[in-house]
Each structure stands twice: as structure tokens, then as C-alpha cells.
C-alpha positions as CSV (number, residue, x, y, z in Angstrom):
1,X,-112.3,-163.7,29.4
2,X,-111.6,-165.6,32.7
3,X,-108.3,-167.9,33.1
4,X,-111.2,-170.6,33.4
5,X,-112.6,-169.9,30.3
6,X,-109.8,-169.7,28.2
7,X,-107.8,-172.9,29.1
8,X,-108.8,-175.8,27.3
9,X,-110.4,-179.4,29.1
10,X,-107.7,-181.5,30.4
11,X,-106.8,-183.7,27.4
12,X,-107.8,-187.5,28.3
13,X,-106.8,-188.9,24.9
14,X,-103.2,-188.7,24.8
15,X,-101.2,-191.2,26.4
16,X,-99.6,-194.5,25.0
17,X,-102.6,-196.5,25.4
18,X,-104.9,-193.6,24.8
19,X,-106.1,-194.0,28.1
20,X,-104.2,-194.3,32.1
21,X,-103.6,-197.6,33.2
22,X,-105.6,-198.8,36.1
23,X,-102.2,-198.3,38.2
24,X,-102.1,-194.7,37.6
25,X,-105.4,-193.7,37.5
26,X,-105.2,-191.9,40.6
27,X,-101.8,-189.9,39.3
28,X,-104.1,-189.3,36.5
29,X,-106.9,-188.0,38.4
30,X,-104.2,-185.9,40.5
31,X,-102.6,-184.2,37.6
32,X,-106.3,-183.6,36.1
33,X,-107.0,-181.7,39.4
34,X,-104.2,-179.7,39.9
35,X,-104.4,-178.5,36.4
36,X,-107.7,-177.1,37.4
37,X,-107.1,-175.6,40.2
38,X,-104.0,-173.9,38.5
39,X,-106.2,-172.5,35.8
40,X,-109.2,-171.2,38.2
41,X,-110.1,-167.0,37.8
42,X,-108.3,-165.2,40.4
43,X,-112.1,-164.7,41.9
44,X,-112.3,-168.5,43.0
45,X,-108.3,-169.3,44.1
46,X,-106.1,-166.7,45.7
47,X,-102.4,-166.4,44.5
48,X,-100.9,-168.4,47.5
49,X,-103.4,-171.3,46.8
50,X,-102.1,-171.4,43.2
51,X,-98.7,-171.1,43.9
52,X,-98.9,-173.9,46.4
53,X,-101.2,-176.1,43.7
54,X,-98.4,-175.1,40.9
55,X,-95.4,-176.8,43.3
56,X,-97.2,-179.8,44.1
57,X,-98.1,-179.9,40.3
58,X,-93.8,-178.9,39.4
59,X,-92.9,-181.9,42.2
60,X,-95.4,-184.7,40.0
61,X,-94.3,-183.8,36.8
62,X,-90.4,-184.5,37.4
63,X,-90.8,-187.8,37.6
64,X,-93.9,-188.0,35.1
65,X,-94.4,-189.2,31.4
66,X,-93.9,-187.0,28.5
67,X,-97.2,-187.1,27.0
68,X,-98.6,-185.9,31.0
69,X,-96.2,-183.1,30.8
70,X,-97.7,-182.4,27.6
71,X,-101.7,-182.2,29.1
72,X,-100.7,-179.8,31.5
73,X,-98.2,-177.9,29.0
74,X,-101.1,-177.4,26.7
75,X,-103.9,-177.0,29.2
76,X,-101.8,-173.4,31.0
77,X,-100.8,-172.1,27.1
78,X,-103.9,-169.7,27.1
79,X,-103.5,-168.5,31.0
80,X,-102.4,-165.0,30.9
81,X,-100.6,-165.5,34.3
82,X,-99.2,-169.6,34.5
83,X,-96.9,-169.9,37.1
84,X,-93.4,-169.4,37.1
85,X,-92.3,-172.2,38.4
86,X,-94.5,-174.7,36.4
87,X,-93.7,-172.4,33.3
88,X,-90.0,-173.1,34.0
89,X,-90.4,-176.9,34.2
90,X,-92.0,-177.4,31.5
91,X,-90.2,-175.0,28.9
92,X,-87.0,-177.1,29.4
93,X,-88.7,-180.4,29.2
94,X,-88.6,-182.3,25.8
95,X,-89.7,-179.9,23.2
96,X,-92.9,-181.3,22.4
97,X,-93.8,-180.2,26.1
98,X,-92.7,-177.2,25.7
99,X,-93.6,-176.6,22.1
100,X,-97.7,-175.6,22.7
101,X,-95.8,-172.8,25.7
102,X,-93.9,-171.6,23.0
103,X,-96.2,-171.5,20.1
104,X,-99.6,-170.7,22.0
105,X,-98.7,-168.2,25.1
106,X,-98.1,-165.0,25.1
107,X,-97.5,-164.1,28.5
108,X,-94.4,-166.2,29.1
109,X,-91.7,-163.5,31.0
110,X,-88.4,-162.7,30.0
111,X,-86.9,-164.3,32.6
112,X,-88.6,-167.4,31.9
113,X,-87.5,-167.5,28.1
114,X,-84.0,-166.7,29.0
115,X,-83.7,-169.4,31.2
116,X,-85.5,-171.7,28.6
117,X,-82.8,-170.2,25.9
118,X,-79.6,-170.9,28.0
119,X,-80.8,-173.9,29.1
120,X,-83.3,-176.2,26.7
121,X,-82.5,-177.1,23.1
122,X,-81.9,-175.8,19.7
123,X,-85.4,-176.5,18.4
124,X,-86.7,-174.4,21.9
125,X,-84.4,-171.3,20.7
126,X,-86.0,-171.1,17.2
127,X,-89.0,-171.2,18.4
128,X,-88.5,-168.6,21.2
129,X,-86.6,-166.7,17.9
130,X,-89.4,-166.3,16.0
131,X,-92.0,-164.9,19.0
132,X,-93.4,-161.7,18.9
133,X,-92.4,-158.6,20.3
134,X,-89.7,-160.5,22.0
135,X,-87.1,-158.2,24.0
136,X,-83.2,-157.7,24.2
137,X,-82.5,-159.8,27.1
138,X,-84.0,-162.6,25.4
139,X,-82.0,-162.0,21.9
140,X,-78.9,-161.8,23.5
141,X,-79.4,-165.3,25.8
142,X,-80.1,-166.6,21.7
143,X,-77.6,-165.0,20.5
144,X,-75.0,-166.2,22.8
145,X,-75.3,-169.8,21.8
146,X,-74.5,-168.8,18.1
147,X,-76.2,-171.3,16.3
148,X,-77.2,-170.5,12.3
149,X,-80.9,-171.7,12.9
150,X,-82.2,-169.8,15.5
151,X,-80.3,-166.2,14.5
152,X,-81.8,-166.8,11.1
153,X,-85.3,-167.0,13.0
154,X,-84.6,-164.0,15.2
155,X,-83.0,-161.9,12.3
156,X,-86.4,-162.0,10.2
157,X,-88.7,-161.2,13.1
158,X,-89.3,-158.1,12.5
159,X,-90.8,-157.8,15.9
160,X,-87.8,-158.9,17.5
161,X,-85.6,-155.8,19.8
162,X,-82.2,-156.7,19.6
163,X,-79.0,-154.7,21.3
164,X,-76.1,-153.1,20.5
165,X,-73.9,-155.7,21.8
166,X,-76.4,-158.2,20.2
167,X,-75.7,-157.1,17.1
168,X,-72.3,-156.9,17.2
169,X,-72.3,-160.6,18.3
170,X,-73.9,-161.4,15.0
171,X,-71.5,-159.2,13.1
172,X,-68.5,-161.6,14.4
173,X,-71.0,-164.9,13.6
174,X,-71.2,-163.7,9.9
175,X,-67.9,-163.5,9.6
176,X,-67.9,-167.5,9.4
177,X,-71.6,-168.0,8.3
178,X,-72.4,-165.3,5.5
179,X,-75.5,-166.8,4.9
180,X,-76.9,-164.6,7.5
181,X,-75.6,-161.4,6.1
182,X,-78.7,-160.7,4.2
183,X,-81.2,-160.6,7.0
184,X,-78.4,-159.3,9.3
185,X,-78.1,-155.9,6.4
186,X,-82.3,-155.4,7.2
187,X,-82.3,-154.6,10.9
188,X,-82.6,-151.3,11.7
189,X,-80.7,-151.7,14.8
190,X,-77.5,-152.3,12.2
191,X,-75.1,-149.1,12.7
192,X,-72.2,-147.9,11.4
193,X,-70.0,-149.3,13.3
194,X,-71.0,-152.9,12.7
195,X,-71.4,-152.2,8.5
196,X,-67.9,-150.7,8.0
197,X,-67.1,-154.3,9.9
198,X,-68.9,-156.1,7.8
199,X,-67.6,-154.7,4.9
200,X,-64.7,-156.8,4.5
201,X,-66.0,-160.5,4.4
202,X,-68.9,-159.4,2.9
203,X,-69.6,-160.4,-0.8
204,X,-69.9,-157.9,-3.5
205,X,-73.9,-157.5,-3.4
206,X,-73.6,-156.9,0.6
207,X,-70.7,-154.1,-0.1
208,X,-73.1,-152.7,-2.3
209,X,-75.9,-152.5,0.3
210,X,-73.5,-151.4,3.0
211,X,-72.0,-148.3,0.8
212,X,-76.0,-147.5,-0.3
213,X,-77.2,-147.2,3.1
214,X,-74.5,-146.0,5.2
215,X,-71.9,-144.5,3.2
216,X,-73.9,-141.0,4.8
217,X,-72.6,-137.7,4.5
218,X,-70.7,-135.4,7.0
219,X,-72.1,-132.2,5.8
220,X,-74.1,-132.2,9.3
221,X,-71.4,-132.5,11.5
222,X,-68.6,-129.9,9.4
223,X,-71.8,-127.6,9.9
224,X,-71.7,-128.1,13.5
225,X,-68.2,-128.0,14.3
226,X,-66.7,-125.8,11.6
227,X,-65.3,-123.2,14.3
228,X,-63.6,-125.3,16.5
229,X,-61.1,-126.1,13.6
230,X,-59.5,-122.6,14.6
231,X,-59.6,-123.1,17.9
232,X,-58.0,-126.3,18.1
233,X,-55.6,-124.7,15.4
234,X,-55.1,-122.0,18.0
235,X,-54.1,-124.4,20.9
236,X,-51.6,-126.1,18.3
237,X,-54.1,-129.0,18.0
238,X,-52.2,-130.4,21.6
239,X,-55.5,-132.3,22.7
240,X,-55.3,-135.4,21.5
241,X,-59.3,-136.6,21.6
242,X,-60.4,-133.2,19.7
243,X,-57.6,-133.6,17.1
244,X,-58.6,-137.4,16.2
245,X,-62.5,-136.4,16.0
246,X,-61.7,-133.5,13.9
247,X,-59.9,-135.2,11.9
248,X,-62.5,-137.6,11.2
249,X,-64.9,-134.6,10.2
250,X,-62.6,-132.2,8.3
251,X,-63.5,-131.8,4.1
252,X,-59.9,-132.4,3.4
253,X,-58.8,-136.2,2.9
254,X,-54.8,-135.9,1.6
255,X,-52.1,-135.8,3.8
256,X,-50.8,-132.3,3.2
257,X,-48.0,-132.7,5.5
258,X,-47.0,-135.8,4.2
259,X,-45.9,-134.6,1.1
260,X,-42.6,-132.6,2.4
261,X,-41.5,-135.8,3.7
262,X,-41.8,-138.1,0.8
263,X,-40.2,-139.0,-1.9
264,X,-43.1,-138.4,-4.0
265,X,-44.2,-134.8,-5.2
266,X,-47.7,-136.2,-4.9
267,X,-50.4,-138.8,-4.3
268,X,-50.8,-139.4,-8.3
269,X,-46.9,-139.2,-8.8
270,X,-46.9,-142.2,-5.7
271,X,-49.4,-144.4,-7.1
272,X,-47.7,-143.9,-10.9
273,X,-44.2,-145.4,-9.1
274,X,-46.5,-148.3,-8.1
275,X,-47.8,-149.2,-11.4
276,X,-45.0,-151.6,-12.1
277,X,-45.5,-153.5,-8.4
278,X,-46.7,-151.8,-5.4
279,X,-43.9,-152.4,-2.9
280,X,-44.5,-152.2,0.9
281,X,-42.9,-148.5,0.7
282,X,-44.8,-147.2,-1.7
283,X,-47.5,-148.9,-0.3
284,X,-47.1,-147.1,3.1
285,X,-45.9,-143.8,0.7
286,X,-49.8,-143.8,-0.5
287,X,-51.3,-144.5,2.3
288,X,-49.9,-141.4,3.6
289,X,-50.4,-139.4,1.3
290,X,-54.1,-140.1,1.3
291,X,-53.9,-139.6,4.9
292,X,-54.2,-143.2,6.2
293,X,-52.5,-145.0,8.9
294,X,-50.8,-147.8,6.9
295,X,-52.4,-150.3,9.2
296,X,-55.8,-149.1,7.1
297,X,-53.6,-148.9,3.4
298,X,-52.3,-152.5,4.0
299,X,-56.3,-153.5,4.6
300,X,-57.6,-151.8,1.8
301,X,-54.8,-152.6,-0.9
302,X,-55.0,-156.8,0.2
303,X,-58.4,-156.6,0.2
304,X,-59.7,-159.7,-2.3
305,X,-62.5,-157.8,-3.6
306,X,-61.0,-154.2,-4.4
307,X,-64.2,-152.0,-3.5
308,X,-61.5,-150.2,-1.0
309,X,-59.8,-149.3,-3.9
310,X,-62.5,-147.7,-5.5
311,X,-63.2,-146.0,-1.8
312,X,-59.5,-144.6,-1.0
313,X,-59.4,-143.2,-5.1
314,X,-62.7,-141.3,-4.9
315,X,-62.1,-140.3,-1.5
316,X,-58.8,-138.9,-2.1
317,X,-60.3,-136.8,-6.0
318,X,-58.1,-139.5,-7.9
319,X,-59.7,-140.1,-11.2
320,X,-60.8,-143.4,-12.5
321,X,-57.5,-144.3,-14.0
322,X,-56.1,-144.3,-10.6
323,X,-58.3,-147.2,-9.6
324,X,-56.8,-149.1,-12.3
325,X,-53.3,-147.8,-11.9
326,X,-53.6,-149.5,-8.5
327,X,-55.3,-152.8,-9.5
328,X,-52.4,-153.2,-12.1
329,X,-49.8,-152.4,-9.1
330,X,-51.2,-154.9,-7.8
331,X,-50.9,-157.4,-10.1
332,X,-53.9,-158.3,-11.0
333,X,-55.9,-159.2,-14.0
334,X,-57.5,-156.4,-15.9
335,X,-58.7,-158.4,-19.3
336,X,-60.1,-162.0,-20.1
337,X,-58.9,-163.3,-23.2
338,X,-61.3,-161.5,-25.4
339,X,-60.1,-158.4,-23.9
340,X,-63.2,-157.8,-22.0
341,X,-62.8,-156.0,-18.5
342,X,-62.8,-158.9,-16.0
343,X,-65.6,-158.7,-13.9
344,X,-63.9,-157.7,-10.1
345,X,-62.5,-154.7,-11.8
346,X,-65.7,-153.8,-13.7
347,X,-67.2,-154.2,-10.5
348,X,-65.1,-151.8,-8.9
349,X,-65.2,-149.1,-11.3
350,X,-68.6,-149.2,-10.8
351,X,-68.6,-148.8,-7.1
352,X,-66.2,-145.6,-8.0
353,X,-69.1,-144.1,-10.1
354,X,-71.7,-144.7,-7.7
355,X,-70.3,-142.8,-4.4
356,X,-69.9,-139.8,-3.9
357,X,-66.9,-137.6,-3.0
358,X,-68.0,-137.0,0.4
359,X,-69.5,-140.2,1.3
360,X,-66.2,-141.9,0.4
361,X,-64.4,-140.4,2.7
362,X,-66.4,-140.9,5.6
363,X,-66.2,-144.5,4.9
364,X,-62.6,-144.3,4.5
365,X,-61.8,-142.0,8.0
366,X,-63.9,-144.7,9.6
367,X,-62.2,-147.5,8.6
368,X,-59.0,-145.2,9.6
369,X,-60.3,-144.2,13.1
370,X,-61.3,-147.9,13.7
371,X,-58.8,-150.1,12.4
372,X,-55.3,-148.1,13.6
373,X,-56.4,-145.4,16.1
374,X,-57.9,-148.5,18.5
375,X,-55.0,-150.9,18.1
376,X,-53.2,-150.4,21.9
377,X,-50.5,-153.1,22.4
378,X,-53.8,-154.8,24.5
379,X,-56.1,-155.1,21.8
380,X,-53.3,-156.4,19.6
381,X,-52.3,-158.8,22.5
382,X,-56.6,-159.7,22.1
383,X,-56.7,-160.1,18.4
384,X,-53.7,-161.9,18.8
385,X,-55.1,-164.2,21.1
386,X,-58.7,-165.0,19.4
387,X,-59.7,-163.2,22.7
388,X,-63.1,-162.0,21.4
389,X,-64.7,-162.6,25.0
390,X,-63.0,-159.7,26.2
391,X,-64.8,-157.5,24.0
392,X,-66.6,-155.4,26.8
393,X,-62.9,-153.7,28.0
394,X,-62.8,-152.0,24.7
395,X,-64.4,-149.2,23.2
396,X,-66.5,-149.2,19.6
397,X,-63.3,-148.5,17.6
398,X,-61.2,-151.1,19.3
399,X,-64.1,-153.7,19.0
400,X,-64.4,-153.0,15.4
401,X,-60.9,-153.2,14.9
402,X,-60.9,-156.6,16.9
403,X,-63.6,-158.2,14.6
404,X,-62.1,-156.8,11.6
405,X,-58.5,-157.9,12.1
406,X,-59.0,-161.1,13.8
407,X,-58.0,-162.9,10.6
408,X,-55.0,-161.0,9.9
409,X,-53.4,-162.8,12.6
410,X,-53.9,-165.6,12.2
411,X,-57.3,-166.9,13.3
């Protein structure tokens, strides 16, 4: 099909009279022209006579009426190449211009939809949000105007590419607007790295998802690496990077070490003391002992929801009883009046039962790795700060650490 063929006649019966006043029946006429010329085959108008006829055409509808706009907005919709420069115009003109561009062409560029998403309205965004096979630059130029609408929109198009860093600009959004966790937990761009994040303002049917899906095993990687452990033991495990990723890997979760300096025989004998009120040292005694930076224990034991507890217990081959050991420590409410398990704790036994041994823990190392390992007096000074724009100086653990912390300090 020819450009000819597949634009549509010139529309005459739009206007606020219907029809052009005798004063601008020429303009009229003009526009009518132009339009045609724009939208002749490539065998009847070269591309400098087009590109000439499109800024004439760009320099008349400035200064012209909405509903002439319109005409030539919906009369280039089915051209599979309309000119950049009309294109442009009219995608940040009023958005009933730029709605038929939007709606009925495919061909628009990325450039010209990222320039239409930094700089047109909230109703253009959506609409650029919901059309297909639309690419990363043009997510991210959505994305970086945060609005509710329009990541809704791009979230359920399933069509939709979105980055890494796209992502992880969502991640930080949901933190304030939840409502978009659902759609956000459905991409398959989501990694670990932005679900471990998520994790802590998430509600309890998002936790769920989040532990389901990537609560994954490390049974590949201790495979891989299993005799490197020696070697590293070898070199008195003086390399830094190789000790901390090793770490992360290994089967074994407690602090072995820890227990010749503490005042507690054990892990169980630690979270016994703490029955009767979990102080900041034993606090910091169990986190430890379960080999956690206290950073990570303080997160998991203020948590409002107490999934982590259920995490750090099963993770660490406490039984059940632990969990609840812990919640009481913590001072919280174990019965309703009729002596019925309240339902957070009944919810967190659950998660206990439903994860396994292995899985636990690698949610538990990343939450280790991310939210101590990363915290350099800079990103503190960041989080600090609110300095979230900064995010591109830091690595994955310090950005995760970043986004979940922010609120710790006072955000």
C-alpha cells in the first residue's frame, strides 16, 4: 500500500463553524495542499520536496487553530514515514492533536516519543505507555516523570521493554505508591536485586510473591565454586572481594566464630535471653550469631510485618518455636482475646513452613550483602541526604541499600 493510499481525505468537516470562513479559505486551501503533498508515494515527491513541504506545513501550524492541527494530525497517522519535524509539532500540541499520532501510527521513532514524553502532558505519556512494542529509551523518558497513571499503563503492557535502571526507578516510586506493586511483581525484567528491595514496604500478599519467585536456590553456584573455598582458605581468605562473594555462597549460615566471643553458648541460648525483651545487645548478640551485620538484624527485628523473622529462623535451622521466642522478645501480641493466634504471627509461621532451608538463606545473605556491605560513609552521607539522584555512583548493593534504608533516616 502506497503512503497515498493509506492516508485518509483531508477532513473538511471539522472546524467551529463546520466549514472555513471566507477569510481563511485560502489558509484552508494551503494546509489541504500541503497535507497532500506530504502524503504523496515516494514515486511522485522526492524526500527533499517533502521535507521542504513538511516545514512550510510545521511554520503554518504554529500559529493555526486546534481543530487544523487536528486535520493534518489525523491525515499523516497511517504514513509509514511522516516527517520528523511535523511529527514533533504536533505530538506536543494539545492532546486531541496529538491523540490520532498516538493512537493510530505506528511508525512514530523513539526519538520522537521521547521528546513527546519529556515534553507534552500527562494524558500524552499514558498514551505513549500503553503502545506497542515500545523500547527502553522511551520507558525510561516515562518513567522519569513518576507519575501513578502512566507507570500503571506502561507496567501492564506486556509489550513494553523496560531497563534495569527503569526498573529500579519504579522500585523507589512504590515505595510511596503501592498500588503499583502488583503489576510492578509481573514483569519479567524484575530481578533480584529490586524484589529483596521491595520486600520491606511490600504488603504481606507481595512478600509472599517475592519469596515464591525469587527466594531461588544456591545449589548452582556452591556446585561451581566449591573448590575455591580451599583456596581462599589457603591464602588466609586475605582478598577481600573473594571472601564477601564466598560468603554469600557458602551452605553454612551461623557465625561459628562468633560464638567464642559472646556471652552466649549459642544462637538458641541468645534468643532464649531475649525472650523477656530483646535489648539492643542481645539484639546485635543474634545477629551475630546468625552471621548478620547488625545493620541487617536491626532491619529484620523492626520490621512491622515479621516475615524476616520467619527468614533469619529458618535460615539459621532454628525451629518454629524460635520465631515465636523472637516475636514475644519483641513484645508483641501473640493471642486475641479468645486465644486465637493473631493473624501477623499466623502469618509468619506460615511463611516459616513454606521456604525452604536453602532458599532462606539466600534471601537472608542478600539482604546482608546489600544492606551493610554497601553502606561506605558516601552512601550513608546519600541516604542521609534523600540524594536518590546520585544513584548511578553506586553499585547494585549500594543502590539497594539506598532505596531500602532511605526511611530509616529519616525521609
Amino acid at each position: 500500500m502506497t503512503q497515498a493510499a493509506a492516508a485518509p481525505e483531508f477532513d473538511d468537516s471539522l472546524g467551529e463553524a463546520g466549514a472555513a470562513t471566507p477569510a481563511f479559505r485560502a489558509r484552508h486551501a494551503l494546509l489541504r495542499r500541503l497535507a497532500d503533498v506530504v502524503c504523496l508515494p515516494s514515486s511522485r515527491v522526492n524526500a527533499f520536496e517533502r521535507a521542504m513541504t513538511a516545514d512550510l506545513l510545521v511554520d503554518m501550524l504554529r500559529e493555526a487553530q486546534t481543530h487544523e492541527k487536528l486535520r493534518v494530525s489525523r491525515r499523516l497517522a497511517s504514513l509509514t514515514e511522516p516527517p520528523t519535524t511535523l511529527v514533533r509539532l504536533l505530538l506536543k500540541a494539545e492532546f486531541e492533536v496529538a491523540e490520532p499520532l498516538l493512537r493510530e501510527c505506528p511508525h512514530l521513532n523513539e526519538s520522537d516519543l521521547v521528546d513527546c514524553a519529556r515534553n507534552a502532558g500527562l494524558d500524552h505519556r499514558r498514551l505513549i505507555a500503553a503502545r506497542r512494542g515500545l523500547g527502553e529509551l522511551v520507558a525510561d523518558a516515562l518513567i522519569e516523570h513518576g507519575e501513578p497513571p502512566v507507570l500503571e499503563s506502561l507496567l501492564k503492557n506486556d509489550t513494553a521493554r523496560l531497563s534495569y535502571a527503569g526498573i529500579e526507578g519504579i522500585v523507589a516510586l512504590t515505595r510511596n505508591d503501592p498500588r503499583l506493586l502488583p503489576y510492578l511483581l509481573k514483569r519479567p525484567e524484575l530481578r533480584p536485586a529490586h524484589a529483596y528491595v521491595l520486600f520491606w514496604w511490600a504488603d504481606s500478599e507481595a512478600r509472599r510473591t517475592i519469596l515464591q519467585r525469587f527466594a531461588v536456590s544456591r545449589e548452582v553456584l556452591q556446585d561451581a565454586v566449591g573448590d575455591i573455598f580451599s583456596m581462599a582458605a589457603e591464602e588466609g581468605w586475605q582478598d577481600p572481594l573473594s571472601r564477601k562473594a564466598l560468603q554469600f555462597i557458602e551452605r553454612r549460615q551461623r557465625n561459628r566464630a562468633a560464638i567464642e566471643k559472646s556471652p552466649f553458648e549459642s544462637l538458641e541460648a541468645a534468643i532464649a535471653a531475649g525472650q523477656a525483651g530483646l535489648t539492643r545487645d542481645v539484639a546485635e548478640e543474634i545477629s551475630y550469631l546468625a552471621g548478620l551485620k547488625p545493620m541487617t538484624g536491626l532491619k529484620i527485628m523492626s520490621d512491622s510485618g515479621g516475615e524476616p523473622l520467619a527468614i533469619l529462623c529458618k535460615a539459621t535451622g532454628l525451629p518454629k518455636a524460635a520465631v515465636r521466642a523472637l516475636w514475644r522478645g519483641l513484645r508483641r501480641p501473640e493471642t486475641d482475646a479468645s486465644g486465637a493466634l493473631v493473624p501477623a504471627l499466623e502469618r509468619v509461621l506460615i511463611t516459616y513452613d513454606m521456604i525452604a532451608v536453602d532458599r532462606a538463606q539466600t534471601v537472608l545473605r542478600y539482604w546482608n550483602w546489600s544492606l551493610s556491605s554497601a553502606l561506605t560513609p558516601a552512601l550513608l552521607k546519600a541516604i542521609e541526604e534523600g540524594d536518590e539522584a546520585a544513584l548511578d555512583e553506586y553499585s547494585v548493593p549500594q543502590r539497594t541499600a539506598m532505596l531500602a534504608l532511605s526511611k530509616e533516616f529519616g525521609r
